[in-house]
C-alpha positions as a Markdown table, in Angstrom:
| # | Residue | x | y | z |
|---|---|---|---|---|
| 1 | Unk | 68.5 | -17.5 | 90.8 |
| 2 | Unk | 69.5 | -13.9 | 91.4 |
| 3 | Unk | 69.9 | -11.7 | 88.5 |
| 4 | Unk | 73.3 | -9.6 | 87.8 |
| 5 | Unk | 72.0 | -5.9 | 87.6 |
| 6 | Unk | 74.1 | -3.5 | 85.5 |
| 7 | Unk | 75.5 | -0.2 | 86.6 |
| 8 | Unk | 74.9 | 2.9 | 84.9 |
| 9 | Unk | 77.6 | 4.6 | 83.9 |
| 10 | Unk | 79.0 | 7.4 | 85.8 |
| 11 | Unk | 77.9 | 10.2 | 83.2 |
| 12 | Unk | 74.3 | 8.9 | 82.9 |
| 13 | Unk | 74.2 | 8.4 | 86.8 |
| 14 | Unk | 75.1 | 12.0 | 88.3 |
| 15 | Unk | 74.4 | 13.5 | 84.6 |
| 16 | Unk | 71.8 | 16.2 | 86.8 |
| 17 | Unk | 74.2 | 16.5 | 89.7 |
| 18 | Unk | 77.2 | 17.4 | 86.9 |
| 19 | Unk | 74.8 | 19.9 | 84.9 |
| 20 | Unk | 74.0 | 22.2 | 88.0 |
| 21 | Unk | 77.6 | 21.8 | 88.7 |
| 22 | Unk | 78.3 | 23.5 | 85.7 |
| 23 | Unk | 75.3 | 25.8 | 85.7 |
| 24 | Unk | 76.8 | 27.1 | 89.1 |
| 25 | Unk | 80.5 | 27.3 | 87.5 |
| 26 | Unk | 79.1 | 28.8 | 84.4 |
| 27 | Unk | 77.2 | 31.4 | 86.8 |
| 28 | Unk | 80.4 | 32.2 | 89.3 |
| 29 | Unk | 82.3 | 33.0 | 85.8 |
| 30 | Unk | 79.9 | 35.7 | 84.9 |
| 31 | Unk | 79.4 | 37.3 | 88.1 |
| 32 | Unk | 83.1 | 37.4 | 88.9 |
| 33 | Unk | 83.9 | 38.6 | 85.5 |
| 34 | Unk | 81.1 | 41.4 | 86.2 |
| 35 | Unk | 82.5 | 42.1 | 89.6 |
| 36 | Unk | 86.0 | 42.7 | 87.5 |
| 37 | Unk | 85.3 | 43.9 | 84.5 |
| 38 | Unk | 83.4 | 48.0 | 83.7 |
| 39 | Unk | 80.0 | 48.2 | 85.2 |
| 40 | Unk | 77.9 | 49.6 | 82.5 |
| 41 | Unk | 74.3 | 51.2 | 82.8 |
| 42 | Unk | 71.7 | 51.5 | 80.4 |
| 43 | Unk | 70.6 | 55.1 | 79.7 |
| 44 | Unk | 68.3 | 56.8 | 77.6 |
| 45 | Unk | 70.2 | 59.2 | 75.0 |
| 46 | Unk | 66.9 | 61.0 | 74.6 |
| 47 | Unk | 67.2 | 62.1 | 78.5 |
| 48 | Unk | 70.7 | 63.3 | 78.8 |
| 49 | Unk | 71.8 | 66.2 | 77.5 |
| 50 | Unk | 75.2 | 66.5 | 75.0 |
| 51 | Unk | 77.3 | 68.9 | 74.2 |
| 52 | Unk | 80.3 | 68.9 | 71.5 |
| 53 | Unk | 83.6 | 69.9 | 72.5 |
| 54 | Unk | 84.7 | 72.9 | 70.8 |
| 55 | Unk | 87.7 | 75.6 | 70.0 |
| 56 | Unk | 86.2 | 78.8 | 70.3 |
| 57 | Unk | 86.4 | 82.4 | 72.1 |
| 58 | Unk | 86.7 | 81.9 | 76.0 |
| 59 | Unk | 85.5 | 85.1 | 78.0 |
| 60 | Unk | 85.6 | 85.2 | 82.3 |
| 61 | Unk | 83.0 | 87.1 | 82.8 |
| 62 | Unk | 80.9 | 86.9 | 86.3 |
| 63 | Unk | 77.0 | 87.0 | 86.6 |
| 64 | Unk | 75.6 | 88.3 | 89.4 |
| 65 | Unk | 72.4 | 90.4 | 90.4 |
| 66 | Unk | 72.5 | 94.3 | 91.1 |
| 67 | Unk | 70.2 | 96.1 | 92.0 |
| 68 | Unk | 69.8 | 100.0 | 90.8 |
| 69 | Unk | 70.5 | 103.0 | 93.7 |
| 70 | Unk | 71.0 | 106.1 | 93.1 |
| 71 | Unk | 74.6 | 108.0 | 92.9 |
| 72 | Unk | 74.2 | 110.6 | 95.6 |
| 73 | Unk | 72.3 | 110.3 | 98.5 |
| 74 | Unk | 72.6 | 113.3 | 101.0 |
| 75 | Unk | 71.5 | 113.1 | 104.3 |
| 76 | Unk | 69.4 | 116.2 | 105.3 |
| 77 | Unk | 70.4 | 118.0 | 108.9 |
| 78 | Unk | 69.0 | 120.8 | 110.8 |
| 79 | Unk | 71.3 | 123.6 | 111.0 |
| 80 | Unk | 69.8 | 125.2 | 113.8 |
| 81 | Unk | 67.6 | 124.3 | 116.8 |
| 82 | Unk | 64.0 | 124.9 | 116.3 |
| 83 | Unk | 60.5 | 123.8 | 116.2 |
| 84 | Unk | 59.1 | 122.9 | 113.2 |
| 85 | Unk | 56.6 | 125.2 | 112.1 |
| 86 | Unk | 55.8 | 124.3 | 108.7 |
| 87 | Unk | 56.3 | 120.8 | 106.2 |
| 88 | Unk | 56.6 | 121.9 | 102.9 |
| 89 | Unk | 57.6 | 118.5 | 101.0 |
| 90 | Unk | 56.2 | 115.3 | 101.5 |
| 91 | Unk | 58.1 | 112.5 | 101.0 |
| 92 | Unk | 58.5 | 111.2 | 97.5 |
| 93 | Unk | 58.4 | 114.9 | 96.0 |
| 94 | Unk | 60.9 | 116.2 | 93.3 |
| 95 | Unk | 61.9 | 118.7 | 94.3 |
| 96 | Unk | 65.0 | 121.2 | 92.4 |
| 97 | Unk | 68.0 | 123.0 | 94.7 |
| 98 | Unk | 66.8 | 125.3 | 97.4 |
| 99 | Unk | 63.1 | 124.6 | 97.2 |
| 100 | Unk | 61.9 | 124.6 | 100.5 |
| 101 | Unk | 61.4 | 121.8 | 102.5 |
| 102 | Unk | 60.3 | 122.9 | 106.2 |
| 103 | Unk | 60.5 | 125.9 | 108.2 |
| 104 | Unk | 61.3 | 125.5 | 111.6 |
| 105 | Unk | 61.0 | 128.3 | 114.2 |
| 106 | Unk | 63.5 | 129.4 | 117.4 |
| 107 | Unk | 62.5 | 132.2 | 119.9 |
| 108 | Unk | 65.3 | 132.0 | 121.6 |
| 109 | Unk | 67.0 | 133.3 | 118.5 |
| 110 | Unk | 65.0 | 136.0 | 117.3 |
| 111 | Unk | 65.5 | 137.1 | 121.4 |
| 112 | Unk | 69.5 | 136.7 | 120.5 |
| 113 | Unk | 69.3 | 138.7 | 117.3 |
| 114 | Unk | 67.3 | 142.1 | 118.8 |
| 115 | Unk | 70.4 | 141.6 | 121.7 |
| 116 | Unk | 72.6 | 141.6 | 118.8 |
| 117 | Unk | 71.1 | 144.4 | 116.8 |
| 118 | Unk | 70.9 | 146.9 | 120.2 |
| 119 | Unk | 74.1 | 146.4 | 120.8 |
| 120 | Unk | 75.4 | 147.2 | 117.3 |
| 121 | Unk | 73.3 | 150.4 | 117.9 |
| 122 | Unk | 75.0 | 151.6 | 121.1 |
| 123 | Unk | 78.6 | 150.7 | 119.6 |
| 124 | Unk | 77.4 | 152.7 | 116.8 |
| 125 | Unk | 76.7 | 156.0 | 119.3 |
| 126 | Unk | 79.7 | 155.1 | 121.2 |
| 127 | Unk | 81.9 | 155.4 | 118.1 |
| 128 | Unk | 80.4 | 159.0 | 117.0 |
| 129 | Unk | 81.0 | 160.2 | 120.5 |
| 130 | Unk | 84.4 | 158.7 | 120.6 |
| 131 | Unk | 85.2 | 160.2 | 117.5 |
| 132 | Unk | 83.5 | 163.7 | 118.6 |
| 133 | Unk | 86.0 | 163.6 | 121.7 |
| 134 | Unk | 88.9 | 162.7 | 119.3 |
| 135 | Unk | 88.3 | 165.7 | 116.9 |
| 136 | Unk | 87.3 | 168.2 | 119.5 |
| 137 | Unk | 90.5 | 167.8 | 121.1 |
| 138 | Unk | 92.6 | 168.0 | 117.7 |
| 139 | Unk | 90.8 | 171.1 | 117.0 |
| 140 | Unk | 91.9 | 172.8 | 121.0 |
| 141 | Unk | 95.3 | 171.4 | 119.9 |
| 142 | Unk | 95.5 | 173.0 | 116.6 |
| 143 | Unk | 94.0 | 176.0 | 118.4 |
| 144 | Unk | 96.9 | 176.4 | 120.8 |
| 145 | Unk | 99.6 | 175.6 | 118.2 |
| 146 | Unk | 98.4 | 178.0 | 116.0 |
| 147 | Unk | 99.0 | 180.8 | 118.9 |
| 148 | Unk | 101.8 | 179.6 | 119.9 |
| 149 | Unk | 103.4 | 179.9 | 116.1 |
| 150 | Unk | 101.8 | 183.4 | 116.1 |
| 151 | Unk | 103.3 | 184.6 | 119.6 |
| 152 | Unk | 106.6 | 183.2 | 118.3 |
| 153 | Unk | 107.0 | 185.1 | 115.3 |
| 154 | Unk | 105.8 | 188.2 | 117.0 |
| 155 | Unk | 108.2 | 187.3 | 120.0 |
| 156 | Unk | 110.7 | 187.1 | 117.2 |
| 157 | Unk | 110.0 | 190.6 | 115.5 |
| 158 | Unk | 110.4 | 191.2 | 119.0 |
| 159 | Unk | 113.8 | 189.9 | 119.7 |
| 160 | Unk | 115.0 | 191.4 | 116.7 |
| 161 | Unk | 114.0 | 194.8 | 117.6 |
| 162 | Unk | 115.2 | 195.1 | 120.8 |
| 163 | Unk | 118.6 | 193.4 | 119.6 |
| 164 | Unk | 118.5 | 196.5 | 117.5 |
| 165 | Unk | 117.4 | 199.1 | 120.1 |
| 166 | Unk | 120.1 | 197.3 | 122.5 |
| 167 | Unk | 122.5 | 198.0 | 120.0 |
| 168 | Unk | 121.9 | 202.2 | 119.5 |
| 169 | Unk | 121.4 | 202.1 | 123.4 |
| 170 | Unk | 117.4 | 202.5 | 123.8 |
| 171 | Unk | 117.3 | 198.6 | 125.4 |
| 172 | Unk | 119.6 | 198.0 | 128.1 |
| 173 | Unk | 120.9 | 194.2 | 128.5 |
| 174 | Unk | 118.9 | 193.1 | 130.6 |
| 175 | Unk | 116.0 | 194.0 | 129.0 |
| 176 | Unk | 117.5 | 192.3 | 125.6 |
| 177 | Unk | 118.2 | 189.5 | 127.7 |
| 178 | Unk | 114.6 | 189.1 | 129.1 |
| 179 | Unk | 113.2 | 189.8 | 125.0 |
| 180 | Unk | 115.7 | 186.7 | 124.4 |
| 181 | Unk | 114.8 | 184.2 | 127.1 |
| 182 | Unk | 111.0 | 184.4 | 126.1 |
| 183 | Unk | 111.4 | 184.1 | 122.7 |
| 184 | Unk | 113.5 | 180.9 | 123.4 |
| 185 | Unk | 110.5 | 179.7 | 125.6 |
| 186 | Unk | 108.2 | 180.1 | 123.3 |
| 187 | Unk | 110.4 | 178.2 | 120.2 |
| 188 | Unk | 110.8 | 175.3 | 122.7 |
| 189 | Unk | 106.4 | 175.5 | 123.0 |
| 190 | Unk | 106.1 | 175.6 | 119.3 |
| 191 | Unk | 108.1 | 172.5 | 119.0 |
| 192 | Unk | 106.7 | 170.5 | 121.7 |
| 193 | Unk | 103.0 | 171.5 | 120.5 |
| 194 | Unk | 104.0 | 170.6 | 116.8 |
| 195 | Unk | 105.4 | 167.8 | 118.3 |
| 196 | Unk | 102.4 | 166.6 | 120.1 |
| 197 | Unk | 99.7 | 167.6 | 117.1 |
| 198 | Unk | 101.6 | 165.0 | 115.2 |
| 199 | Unk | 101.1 | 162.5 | 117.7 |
| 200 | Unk | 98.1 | 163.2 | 118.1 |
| 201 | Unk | 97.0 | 162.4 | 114.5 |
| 202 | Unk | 98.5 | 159.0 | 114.4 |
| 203 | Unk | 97.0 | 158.2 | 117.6 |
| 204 | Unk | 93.9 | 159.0 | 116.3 |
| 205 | Unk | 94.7 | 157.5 | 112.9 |
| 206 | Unk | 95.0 | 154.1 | 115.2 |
| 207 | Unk | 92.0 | 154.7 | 117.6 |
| 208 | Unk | 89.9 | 155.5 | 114.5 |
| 209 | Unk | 90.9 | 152.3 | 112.8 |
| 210 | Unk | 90.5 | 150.5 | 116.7 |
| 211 | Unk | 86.9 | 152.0 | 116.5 |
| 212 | Unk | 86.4 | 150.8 | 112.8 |
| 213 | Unk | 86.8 | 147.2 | 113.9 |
| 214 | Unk | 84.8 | 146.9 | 116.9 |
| 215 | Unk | 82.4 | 148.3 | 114.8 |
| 216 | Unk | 83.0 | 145.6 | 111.8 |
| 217 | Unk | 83.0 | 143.1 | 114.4 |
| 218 | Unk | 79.5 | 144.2 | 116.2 |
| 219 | Unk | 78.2 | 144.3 | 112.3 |
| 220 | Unk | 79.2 | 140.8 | 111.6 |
| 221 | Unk | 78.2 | 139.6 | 114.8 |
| 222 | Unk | 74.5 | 140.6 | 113.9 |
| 223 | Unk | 74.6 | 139.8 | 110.5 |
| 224 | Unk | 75.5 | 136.1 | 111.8 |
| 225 | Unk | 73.2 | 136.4 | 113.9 |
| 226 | Unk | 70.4 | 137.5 | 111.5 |
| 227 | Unk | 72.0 | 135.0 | 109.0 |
| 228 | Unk | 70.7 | 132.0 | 111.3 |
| 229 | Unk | 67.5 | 133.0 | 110.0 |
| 230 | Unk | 68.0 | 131.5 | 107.2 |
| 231 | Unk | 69.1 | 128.5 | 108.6 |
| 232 | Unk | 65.9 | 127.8 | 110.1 |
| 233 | Unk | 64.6 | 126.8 | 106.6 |
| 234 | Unk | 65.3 | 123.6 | 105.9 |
| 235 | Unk | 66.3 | 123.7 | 102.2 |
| 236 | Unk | 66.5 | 121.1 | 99.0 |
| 237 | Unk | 70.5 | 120.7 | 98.8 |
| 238 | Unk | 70.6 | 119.0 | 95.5 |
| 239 | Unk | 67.8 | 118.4 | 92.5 |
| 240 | Unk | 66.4 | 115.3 | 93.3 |
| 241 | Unk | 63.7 | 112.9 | 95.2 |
| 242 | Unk | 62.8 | 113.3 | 98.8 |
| 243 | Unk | 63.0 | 109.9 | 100.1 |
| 244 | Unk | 61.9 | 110.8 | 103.6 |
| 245 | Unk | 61.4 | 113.1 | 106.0 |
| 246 | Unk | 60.9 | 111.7 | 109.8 |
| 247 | Unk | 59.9 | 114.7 | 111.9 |
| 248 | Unk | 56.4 | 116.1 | 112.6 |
| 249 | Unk | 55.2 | 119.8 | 113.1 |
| 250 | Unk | 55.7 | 121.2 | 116.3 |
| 251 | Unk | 58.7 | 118.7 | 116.9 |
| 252 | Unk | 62.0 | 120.1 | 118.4 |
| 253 | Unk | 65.1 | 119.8 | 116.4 |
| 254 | Unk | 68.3 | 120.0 | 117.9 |
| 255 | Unk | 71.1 | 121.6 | 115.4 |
| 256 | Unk | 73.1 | 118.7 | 113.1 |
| 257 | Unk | 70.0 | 116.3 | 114.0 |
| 258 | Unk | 69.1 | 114.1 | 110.7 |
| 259 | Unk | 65.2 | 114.7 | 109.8 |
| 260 | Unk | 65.7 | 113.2 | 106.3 |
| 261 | Unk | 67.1 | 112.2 | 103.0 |
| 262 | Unk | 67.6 | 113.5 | 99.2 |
| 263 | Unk | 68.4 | 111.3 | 96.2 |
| 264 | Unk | 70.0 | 112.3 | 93.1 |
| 265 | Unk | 67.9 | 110.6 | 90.7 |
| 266 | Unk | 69.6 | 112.0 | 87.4 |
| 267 | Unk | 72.5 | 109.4 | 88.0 |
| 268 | Unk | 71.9 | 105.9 | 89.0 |
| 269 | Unk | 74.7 | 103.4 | 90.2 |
| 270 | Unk | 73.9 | 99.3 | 89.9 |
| 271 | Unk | 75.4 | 97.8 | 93.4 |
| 272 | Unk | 76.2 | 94.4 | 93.9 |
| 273 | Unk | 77.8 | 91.7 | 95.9 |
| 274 | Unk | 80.3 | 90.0 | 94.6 |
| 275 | Unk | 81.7 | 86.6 | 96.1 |
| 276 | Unk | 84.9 | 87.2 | 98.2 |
| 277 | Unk | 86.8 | 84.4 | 95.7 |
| 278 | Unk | 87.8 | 87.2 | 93.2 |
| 279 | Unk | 88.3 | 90.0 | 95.9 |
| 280 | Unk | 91.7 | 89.8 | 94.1 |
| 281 | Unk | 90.0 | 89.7 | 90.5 |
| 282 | Unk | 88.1 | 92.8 | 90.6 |
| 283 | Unk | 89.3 | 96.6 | 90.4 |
| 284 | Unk | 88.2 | 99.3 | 89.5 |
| 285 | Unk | 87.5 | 100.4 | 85.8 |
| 286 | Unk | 86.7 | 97.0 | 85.1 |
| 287 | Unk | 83.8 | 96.8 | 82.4 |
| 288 | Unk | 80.2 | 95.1 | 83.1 |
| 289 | Unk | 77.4 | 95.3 | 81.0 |
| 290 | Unk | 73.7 | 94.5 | 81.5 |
| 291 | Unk | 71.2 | 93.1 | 78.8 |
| 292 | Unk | 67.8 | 94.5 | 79.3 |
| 293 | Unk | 64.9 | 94.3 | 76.8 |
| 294 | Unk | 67.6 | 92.3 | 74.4 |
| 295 | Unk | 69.5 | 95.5 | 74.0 |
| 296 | Unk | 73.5 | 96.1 | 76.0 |
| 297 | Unk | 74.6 | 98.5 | 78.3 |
| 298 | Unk | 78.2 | 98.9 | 79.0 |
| 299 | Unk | 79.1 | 99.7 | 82.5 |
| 300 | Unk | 81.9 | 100.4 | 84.3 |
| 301 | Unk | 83.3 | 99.3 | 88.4 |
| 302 | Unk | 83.8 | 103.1 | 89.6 |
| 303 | Unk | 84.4 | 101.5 | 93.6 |
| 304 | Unk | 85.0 | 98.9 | 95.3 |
| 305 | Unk | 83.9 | 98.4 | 99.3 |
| 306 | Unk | 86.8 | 95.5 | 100.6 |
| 307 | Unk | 85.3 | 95.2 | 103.6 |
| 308 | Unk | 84.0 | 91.4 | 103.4 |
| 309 | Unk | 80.1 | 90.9 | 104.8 |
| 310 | Unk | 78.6 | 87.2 | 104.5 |
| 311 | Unk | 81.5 | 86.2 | 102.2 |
| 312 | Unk | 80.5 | 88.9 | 100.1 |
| 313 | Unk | 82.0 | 92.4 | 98.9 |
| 314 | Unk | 80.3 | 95.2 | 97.4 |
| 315 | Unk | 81.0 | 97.1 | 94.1 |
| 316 | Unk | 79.6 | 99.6 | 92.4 |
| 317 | Unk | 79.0 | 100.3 | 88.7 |
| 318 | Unk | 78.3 | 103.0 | 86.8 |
| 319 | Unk | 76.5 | 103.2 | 82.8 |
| 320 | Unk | 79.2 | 104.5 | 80.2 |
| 321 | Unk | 76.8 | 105.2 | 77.7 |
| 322 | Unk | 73.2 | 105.0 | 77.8 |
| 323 | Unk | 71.1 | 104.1 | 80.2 |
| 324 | Unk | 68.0 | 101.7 | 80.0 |
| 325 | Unk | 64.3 | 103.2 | 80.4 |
| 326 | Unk | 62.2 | 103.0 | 83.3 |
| 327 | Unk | 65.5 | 102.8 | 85.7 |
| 328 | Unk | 64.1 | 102.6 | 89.5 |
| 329 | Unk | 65.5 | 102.6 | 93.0 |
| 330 | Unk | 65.2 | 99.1 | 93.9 |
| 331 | Unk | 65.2 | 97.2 | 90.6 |
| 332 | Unk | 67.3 | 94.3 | 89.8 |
| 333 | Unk | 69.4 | 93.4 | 87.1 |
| 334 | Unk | 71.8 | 90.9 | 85.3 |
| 335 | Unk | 75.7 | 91.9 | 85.3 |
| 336 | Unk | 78.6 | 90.4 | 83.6 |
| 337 | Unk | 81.5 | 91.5 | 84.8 |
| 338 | Unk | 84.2 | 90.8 | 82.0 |
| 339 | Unk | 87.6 | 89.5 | 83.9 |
| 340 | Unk | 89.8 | 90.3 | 80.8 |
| 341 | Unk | 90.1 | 89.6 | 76.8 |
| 342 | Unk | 88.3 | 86.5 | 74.7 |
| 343 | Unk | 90.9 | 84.5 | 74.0 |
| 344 | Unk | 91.0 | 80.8 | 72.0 |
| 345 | Unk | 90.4 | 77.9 | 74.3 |
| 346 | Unk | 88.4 | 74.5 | 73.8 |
| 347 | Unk | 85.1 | 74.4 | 75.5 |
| 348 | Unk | 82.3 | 72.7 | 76.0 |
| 349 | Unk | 79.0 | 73.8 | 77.5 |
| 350 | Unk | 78.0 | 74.5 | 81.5 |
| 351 | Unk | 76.2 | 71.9 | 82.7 |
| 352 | Unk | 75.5 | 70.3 | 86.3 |
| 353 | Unk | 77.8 | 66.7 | 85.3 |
| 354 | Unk | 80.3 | 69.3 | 87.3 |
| 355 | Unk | 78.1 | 69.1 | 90.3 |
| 356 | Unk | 79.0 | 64.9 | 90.9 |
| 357 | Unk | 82.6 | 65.3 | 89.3 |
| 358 | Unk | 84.4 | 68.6 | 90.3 |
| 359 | Unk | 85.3 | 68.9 | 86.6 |
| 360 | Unk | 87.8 | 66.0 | 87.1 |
| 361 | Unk | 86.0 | 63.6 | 84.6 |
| 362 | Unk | 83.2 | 63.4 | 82.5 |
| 363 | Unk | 81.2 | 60.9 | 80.3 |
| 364 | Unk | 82.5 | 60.7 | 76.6 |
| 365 | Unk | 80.3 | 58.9 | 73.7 |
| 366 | Unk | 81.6 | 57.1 | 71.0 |
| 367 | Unk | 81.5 | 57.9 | 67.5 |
| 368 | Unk | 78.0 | 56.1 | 66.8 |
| 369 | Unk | 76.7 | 57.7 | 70.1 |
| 370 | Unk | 75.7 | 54.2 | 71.3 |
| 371 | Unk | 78.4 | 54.0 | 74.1 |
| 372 | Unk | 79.7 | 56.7 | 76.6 |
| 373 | Unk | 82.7 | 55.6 | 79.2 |
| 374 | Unk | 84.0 | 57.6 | 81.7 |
| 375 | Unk | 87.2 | 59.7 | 80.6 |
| 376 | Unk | 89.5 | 61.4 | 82.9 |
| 377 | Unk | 89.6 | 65.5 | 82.0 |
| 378 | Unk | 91.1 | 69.1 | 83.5 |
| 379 | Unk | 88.6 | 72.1 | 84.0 |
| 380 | Unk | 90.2 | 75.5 | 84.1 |
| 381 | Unk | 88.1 | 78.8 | 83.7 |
| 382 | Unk | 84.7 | 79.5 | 83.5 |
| 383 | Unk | 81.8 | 81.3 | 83.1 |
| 384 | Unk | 78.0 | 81.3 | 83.1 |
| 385 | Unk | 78.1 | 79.4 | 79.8 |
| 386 | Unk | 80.9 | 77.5 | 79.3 |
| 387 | Unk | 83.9 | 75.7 | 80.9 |
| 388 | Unk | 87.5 | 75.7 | 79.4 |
| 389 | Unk | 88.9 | 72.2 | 79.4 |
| 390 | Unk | 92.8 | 71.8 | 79.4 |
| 391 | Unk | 92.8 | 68.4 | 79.2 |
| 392 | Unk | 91.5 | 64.9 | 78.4 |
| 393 | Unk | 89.3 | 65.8 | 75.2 |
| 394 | Unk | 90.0 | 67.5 | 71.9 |
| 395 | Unk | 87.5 | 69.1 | 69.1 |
| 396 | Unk | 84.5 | 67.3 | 67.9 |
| 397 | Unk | 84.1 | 64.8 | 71.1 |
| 398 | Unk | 80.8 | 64.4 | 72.1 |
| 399 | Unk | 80.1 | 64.6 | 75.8 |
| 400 | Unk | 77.4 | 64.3 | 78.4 |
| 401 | Unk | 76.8 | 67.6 | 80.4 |
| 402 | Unk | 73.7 | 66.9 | 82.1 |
| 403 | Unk | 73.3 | 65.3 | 86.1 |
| 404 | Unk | 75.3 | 62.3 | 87.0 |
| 405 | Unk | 73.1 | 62.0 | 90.2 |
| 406 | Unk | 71.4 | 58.3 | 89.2 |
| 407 | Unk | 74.4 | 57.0 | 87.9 |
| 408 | Unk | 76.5 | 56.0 | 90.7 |
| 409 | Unk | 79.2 | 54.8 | 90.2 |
| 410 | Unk | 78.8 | 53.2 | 86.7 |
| 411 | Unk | 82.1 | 53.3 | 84.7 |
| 412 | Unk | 80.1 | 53.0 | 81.0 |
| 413 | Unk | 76.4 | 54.0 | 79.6 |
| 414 | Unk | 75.3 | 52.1 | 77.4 |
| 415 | Unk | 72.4 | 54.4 | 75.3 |
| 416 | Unk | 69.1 | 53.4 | 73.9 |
């Protein structure tokens, strides 16, 4: 006799099938509510670093490295050709204005100047005997005037005698006529020797002051000449260091060649480069200061090179006040250039969050620091130390400043 078996009920019977069922459901609700909902991270609040949002100050200012040069430089040239005879300064010397720094030596020159010096001599002789001839024949000219004048009035005494004599009948009229035509004669001599005596002394008024300037001119001439001398030692322009000197004894320089270079050490400028985004920024008289040895010295932009080189423009700076010890041709410093008045702002701390956001959002923490979501902000200024926020926070909000690098793309930390 068969017996009736009993079926389970539906529940009992696919009980494990209907549990995994609803594991899996259970499972599909949690990851697509993951998948929708923030993605959060865990974070250590110990490893980030957290800056409060503030209102305070706000200075631009840039930071850049300068490096310390001197003010004047001048370039050292030969003035005349020559072989260098002599070094006096090594490089690296101090040396004060006009101290010798080579001698160089020309033959050539000292051939030129005795040339020079022989012909000033036979311009010399040639003068006096030009001068001889001139008063030589001023003296046969006043000679012959001063007879003349004396035969005149004798001729005259003459006349007037034999006008007389003509007149009680001793001098006939031919006679008084011949007395008459001789003493005209000689009044028409008189006048043209008078006449050419005066010329004569202001044509040798001009020929003597002709003479006097070829002779000025032959003097100068030598005198140039010997002043080249000079120019054959090479002389300190300025007080300063001798930074080099690149010629060798017994070297030939050619006139305006560069053998060197002097460096006013009294002054020093700090040059930098500064980046080509604030070309526009930057002019002159705009103050800088460096901090060395935690003490301030003001400085000052006193010029400004446009031209751009690497994406890079160079200024130059100048101290205002006093200038820090132990100042060297070479050495580096901080600057902060200043690009205009403090003013009131809200800020929060530099830090490289800006490197993974461009300053368009940041990581805010809630009031008991255990939570920090992602918040939307606006970045305007900065400097070295601080960025100006224009938007999405206000005083007192805690933020994180440090490296978002190993957070991806997490929209919540959740801190430990």
């Amino acid at each position: 006799m068969d017996i009736q078996i009993k079926k389970k009920p539906f529940l009992l019977r696919y009980k494990y099938y209907i549990l995994g069922a609803a594991v899996l459901f259970l499972l599909l609700i949690y990851l697509l509510g993951a998948s929708v909902g923030p993605s959060k991270l865990r974070q250590d609040i110990e490893n980030l670093q957290i800056s409060e949002v503030k209102e305070g100050k706000f200075l631009e200012y840039l930071d850049v490295e300068g490096i310390a040069q001197p003010k004047l430089t001048v370039k050292l040239n030969s003035l005349e050709s020559g072989i260098v005879e002599r070094i006096v300064a090594e490089d690296g010397s101090m040396l004060k204005k006009g101290d010798t720094i080579l001698v160089l030596i020309n033959p050539e020159l000292l051939r030129t100047i005795d040339d020079e010096r022989d012909n000033l001599e036979k311009q010399r002789i040639s003068q006096r005997e030009k001068l001889l001839q001139m008063e030589q024949k001023t003296s046969e000219l006043k000679r012959s005037t001063m007879k003349t004048v004396y035969d005149l009035n004798r001729l005259s005494k003459q006349y007037e005698l034999d006008k007389e004599e003509y007149a009680i009948g001793i001098r006939s009229k031919a006679q008084l006529d011949v007395s008459a035509d001789e003493y005209a004669y000689n009044q028409k001599n008189a006048r043209l020797l008078l006449e050419e005596l005066k010329q004569d002394s202001a044509k040798n008024a001009i020929q003597r002051d002709l003479l006097r300037n070829d002779m000025e001119r032959e003097e100068k001439k030598y005198l140039r000449s010997k002043e080249r001398l000079d120019n054959l030692v090479v002389r300190a322009p300025i007080d300063g260091q001798l930074s080099f000197l690149n010629v060798i004894p017994g070297e030939r320089v050619n006139a305006g060649t560069n053998i060197g270079e002097q460096k006013e050490m009294e002054n020093m400028k700090v040059t930098a480069a500064v980046s080509e985004y604030y070309i526009d920024r930057i002019s002159l008289g705009l103050p800088a200061s460096i901090t060395y040895k935690n003490e301030k010295y003001p400085l000052v932009i006193s010029k400004i090179n446009p031209e751009i080189k690497e994406r890079n423009f160079d200024v130059d700076f100048l101290f205002t006040d006093k200038v820090p010890d132990n100042v060297r041709i070479g050495k580096t410093y901080r600057l902060q250039i200043e690009m205009g008045q403090p003013e009131d702002a809200l800020v929060i701390n530099k830090g490289n969050f800006y490197q993974s956001t461009g300053g368009q959002w940041i990581f805010k923490l809630n009031k008991d620091k255990t939570r920090a979501v992602r918040t939307n902000i606006v970045i305007g200024r900065q400097n070295p130390l601080q960025y100006e926020v224009l938007d999405g926070l206000k005083p007192g909000d805690q933020v994180i400043i440090s490296g978002y690098n190993n957070f991806g793309d997490v929209q919540e930390l959740v801190l430990e």
